[in-house]
N, C-alpha and C positions, 0 to 999 in steps of 0.2 A: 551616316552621310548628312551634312548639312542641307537647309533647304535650298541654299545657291545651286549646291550643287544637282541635286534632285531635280529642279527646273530647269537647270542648262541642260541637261540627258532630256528630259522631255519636251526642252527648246529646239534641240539642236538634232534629234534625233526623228524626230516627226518626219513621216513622207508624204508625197503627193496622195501616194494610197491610201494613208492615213486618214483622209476627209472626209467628213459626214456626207451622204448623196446630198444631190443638189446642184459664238461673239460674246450685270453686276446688281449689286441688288441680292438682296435675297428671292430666286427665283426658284421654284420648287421642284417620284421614282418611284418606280414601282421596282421592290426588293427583288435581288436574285431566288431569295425563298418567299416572296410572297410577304416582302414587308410592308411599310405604313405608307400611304398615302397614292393610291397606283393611280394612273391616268387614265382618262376614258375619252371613248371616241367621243366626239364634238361636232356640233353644226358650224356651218358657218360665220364669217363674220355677220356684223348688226347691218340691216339697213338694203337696200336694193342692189341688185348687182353682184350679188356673195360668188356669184360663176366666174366673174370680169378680173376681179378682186386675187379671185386663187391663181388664176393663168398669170397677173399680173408678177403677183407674190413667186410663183414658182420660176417664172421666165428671170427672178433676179440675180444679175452675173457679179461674187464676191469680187471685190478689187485686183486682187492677188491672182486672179486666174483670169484678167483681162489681158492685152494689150497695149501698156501704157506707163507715163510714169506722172505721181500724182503727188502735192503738195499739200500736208496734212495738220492742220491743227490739231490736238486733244486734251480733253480735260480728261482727267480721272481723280476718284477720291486717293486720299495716301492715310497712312497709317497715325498721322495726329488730329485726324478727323475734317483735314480740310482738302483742297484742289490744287493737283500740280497739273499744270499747264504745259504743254511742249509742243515742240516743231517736227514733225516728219517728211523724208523724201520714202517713197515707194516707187520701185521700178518694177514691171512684171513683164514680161515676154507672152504672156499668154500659154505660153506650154510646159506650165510649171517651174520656170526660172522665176526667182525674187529674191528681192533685195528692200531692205527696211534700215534706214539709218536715221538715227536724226540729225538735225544739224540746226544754226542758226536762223531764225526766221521771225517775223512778225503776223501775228494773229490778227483775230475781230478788234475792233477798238485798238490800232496801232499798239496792243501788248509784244513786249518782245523775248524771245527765248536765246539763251546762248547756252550749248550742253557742255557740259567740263567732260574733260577724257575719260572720268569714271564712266560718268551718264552714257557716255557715248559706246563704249566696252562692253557694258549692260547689255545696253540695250539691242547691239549686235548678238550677242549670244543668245538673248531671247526673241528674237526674230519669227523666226516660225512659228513659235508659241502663238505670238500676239497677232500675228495674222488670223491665223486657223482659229486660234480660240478666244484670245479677247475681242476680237471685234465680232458684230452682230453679221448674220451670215442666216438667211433660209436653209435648215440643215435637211428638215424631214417636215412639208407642207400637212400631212395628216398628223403629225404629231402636235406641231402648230395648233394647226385648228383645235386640237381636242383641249387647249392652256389657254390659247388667245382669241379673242375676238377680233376680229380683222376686217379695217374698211380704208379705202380711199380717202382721203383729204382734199374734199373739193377745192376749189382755187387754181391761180396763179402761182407757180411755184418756179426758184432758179434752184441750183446747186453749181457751184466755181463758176458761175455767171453764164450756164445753162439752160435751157428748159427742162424741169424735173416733173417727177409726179411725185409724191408724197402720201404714203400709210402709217396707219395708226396702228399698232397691237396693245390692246389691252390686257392683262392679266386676268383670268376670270378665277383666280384664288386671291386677288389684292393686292399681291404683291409691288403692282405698279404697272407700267408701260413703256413701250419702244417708238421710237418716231423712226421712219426710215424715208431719206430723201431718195433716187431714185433716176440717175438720167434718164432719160425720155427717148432719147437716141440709141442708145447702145446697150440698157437694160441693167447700168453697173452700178452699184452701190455705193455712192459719194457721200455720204452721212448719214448720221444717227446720233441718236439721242435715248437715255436712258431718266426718267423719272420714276420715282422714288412714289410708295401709296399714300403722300400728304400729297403728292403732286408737284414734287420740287425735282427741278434736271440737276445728277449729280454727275451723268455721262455727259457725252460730248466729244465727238470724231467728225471735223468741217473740213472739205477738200476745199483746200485754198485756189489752187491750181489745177489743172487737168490736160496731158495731151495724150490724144490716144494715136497719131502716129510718132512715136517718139525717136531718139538715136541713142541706143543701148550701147554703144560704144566705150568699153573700157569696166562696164559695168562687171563687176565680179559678183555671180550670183552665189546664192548660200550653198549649203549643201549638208544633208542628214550626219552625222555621226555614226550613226548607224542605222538598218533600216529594221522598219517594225513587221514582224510578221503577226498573220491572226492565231490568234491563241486555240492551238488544240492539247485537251488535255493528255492526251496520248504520246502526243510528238514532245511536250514541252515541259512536262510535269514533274520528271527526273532531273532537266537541267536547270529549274530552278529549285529543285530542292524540295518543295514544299506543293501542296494544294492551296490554290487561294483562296484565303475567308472572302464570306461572303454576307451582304449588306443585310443589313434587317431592319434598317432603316432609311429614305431616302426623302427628300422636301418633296412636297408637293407638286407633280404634273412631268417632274424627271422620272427617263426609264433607260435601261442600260441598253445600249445600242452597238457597242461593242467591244472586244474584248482582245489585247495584242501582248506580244511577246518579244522583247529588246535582249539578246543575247551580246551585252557587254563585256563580258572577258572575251566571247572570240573577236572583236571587236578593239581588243585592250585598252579599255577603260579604265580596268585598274577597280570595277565592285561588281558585287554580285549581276546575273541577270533577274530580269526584271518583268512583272506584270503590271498589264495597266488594263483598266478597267474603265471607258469613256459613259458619260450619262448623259442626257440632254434632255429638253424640253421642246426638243424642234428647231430652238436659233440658239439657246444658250448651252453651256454645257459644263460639269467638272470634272476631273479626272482623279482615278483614287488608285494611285501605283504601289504593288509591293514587294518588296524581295526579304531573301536571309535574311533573318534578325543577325546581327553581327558580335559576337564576342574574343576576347583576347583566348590565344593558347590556355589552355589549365586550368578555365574557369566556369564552374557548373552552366548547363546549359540555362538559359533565360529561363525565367518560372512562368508560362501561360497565365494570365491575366487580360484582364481586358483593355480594352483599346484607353489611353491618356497622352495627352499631349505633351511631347519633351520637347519642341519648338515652336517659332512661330513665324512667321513673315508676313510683310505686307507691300508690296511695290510695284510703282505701277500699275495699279488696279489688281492687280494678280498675289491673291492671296494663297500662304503655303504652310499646311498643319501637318506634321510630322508627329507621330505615336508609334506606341510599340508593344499590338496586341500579338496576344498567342504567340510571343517568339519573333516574330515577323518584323520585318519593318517595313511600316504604312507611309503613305503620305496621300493628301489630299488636294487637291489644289485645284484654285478656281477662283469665282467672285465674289461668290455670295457670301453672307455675313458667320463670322468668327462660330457663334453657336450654332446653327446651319451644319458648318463644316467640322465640328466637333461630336454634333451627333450622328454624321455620318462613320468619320472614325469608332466612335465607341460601338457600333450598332453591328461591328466585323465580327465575323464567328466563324469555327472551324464548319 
């Protein structure tokens, strides 16, 4: 399976149920056996007020599961090492209705976007994706805590010509840091910022716009592909075929949070079904899905080896490693950087 197609199924197929309770960079699991790097509980953020701070942090409402529709600038890094820039509409109902399109628009510094029909094609199929997982989101506030340091950003603060409040999460392995804007009114997440551990922003998501009582009129909202259930090995194990490997390696302050099961041919999809295996750090997260290794009629089964990469992607911030350990076929997908997501593939075992 291509990686296009690999992240439309886990575009398109995502559900409301799907979300962490309660968003690049290399951001760092603790292995399903007991692999490298496990997280630990953590105090608070730095500085007075660590109590204010958490209620603050956890009372915050993802865009997508607000009331509103919202005009979106973003930067993200692309695959030639530099920033593509674009325009987003987001319309959300509040009760799990949305809708994510881009379209023509002008940024900070009168920049301007126009999407061509490809852009625009994309970007609808991965919709759910880039809500739920590329944008920054409080997923799990103790997980949080135990990765980031976390405090308030005193001042004067706006967001889409608001009054905001504004936190800092630092990395407490180096990685870097998250700025998160913050309305003040409503408690919903109008911006972020991702910097890099030289200390350079290479994220970038600025609500240009904001109405929270909008007119959803005409709006056509998405809808799953199929829907994901949680993965029991009991129920699920025969119809995909396989046991899923499992990690012996994971970055730093990631730990696996859960674990689902996409039953694509009753579905008719047209490929195998599928496992997915989510990770997270508290705000960020990867996902490492796998099904049937696939081969033609009459030809020896695949020879178990370990995990290498037969592809690659990179778009829209959303990076996608495809490999082909033990027979399986893996993929990995997320943001962090290329070797990152490469050791996580290699690191799969029976």
């Amino acid at each position: 399976m291509k990686p296009a197609l690999i992240t439309a199924l886990l575009c398109g197929a995502l559900t409301l149920a799907s979300c962490l309770g309660g968003g690049a960079g290399s951001r760092g699991i603790r292995g399903q056996n007991g692999g490298q790097n496990a997280a630990t509980a953590g105090a608070s953020g730095p500085g007075a007020g660590a109590g204010a701070v958490d209620l603050a942090l956890a009372a915050i409402v993802a865009p997508h599961e607000a009331l509103l529709t919202a005009e979106r600038w973003v930067q993200l890094p692309n695959a030639s090492g530099g920033i593509d820039s674009f325009f987003e509409r987001l319309d959300a109902d509040g009760q799990g209705g949305m809708r994510l399109q881009l379209k023509a628009g002008v940024g900070p510094g009168g920049r301007s976007f126009q999407p061509t029909p490809e852009q625009i094609v994309i970007h609808e199929s991965r919709q759910r994706f880039l809500l739920r997982y590329r944008d920054f989101r409080i997923r799990d506030l103790a997980l949080l805590k135990a990765n980031y340091d976390c405090e308030e950003v005193p001042g004067v603060h706006t967001a889409a010509g608001r009054d905001a409040r504004n936190f800092r999460l630092v990395s407490k392995f180096g990685f870097g840091r998250a700025e998160l804007e913050v309305d003040r009114a409503t408690n919903v997440l109008l911006g972020w910022s991702w910097f890099n551990a030289a200390g350079t922003r290479i994220e970038r998501l600025e609500t240009m716009s904001v109405d929270f009582a909008p007119d959803h009129t005409g709006v056509q909202w998405s809808s799953a592909s199929v829907n994901e259930e949680v993965y029991e090995p009991s129920l699920h194990e025969a119809r995909l075929g396989f046991s899923p490997l499992r990690f012996g390696y994971a970055p730093q302050g990631f730990t696996l949070v859960r674990e689902g099961f996409f039953d694509a041919p009753a579905a008719g999809l047209g490929f195998p079904a599928l496992y997915l295996a989510v990770l997270s750090d508290g705000m960020n997260v990867v996902l490492v899905a796998q099904q049937q290794g696939e081969r033609k009629p009459g030809t020896p089964p695949i020879k178990p080896r370990m995990g290498y990469t037969l592809s690659h992607s990179f778009l829209g911030g959303v990076r996608v490693l495809e490999g082909e350990p033990y027979g399986r076929r893996a993929f990995v997908v997320g943001s962090m950087s290329k070797n990152e997501m490469i050791a996580i593939l290699s690191s799969l075992r029976p």
